[in-house]
Each structure stands twice: as C-alpha cells, then as structure tokens.
C-alpha positions as CSV (number, residue, x, y, z in Angstrom):
1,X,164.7,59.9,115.2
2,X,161.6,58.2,114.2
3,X,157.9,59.8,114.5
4,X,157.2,57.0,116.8
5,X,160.1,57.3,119.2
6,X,159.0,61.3,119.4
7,X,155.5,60.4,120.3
8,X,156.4,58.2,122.7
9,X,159.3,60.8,124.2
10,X,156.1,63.4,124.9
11,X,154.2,60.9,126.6
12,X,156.7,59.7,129.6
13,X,157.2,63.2,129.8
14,X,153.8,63.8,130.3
15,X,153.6,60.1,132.3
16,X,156.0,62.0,134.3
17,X,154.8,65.0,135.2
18,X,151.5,63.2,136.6
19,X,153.1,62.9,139.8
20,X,154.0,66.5,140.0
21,X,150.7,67.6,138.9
22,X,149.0,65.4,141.9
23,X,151.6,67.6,143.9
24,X,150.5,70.7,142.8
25,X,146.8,70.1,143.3
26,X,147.1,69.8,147.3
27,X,149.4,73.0,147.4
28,X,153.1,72.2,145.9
29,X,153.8,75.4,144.0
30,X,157.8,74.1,143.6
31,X,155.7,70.9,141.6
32,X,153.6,73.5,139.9
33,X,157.0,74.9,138.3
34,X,158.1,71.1,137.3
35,X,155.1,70.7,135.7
36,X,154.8,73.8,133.7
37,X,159.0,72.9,132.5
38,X,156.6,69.4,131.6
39,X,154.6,71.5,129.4
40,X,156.8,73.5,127.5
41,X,158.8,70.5,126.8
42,X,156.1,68.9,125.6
43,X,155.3,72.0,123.0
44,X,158.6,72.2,121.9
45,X,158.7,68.1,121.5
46,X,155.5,67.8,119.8
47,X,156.2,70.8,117.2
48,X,159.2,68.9,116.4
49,X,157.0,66.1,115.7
50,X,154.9,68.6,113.4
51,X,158.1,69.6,111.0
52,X,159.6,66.1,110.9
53,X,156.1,64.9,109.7
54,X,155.7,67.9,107.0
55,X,159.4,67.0,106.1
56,X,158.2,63.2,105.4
57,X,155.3,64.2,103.8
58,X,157.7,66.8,101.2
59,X,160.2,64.2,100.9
C-alpha cells in the first residue's frame, strides 16, 4: 500500500468521525466511544505510515 493511499485512509477516518464528534459535543456519550475507536485507529494507521516511510527511506 502506497504512503499516499495510507494518508488518505487516516483522513476519511477522521472525515468520518466529524459527525460523531458533533454528537458528542451536545451530550452523545455512545458517539464519544465512536470517536475515541476514530482515534486510536488513526494512531495505529498513522504509525504505520511512520515505519513504511523509515522502510522507504532504508531501502
């Protein structure tokens, strides 16, 4: 999977989990927990991103 496709993975997940964050704001803790799954996706995707750029850059 390309660096690019990665990126752009993390940010419709993050597109995403704009609506639940709106949700949480006025009160939704059930969209507080969908957002917070958003997040840690979003770490584990972008320290993906982090190894498969060191791995480029080693290769």
């Amino acid at each position: 999977m390309s660096v690019e496709a990665m990126v752009q993975g993390m940010i419709d997940t993050l597109n995403e989990a704009l609506g639940d964050a709106a949700k949480h704001d006025r009160g939704n803790s059930a969209a507080g927990t969908r957002v917070r799954k958003a997040m840690q996706a979003t770490k584990n995707s972008a320290q993906d991103v982090r190894k498969q750029v060191q791995a480029d850059k080693n290769a």
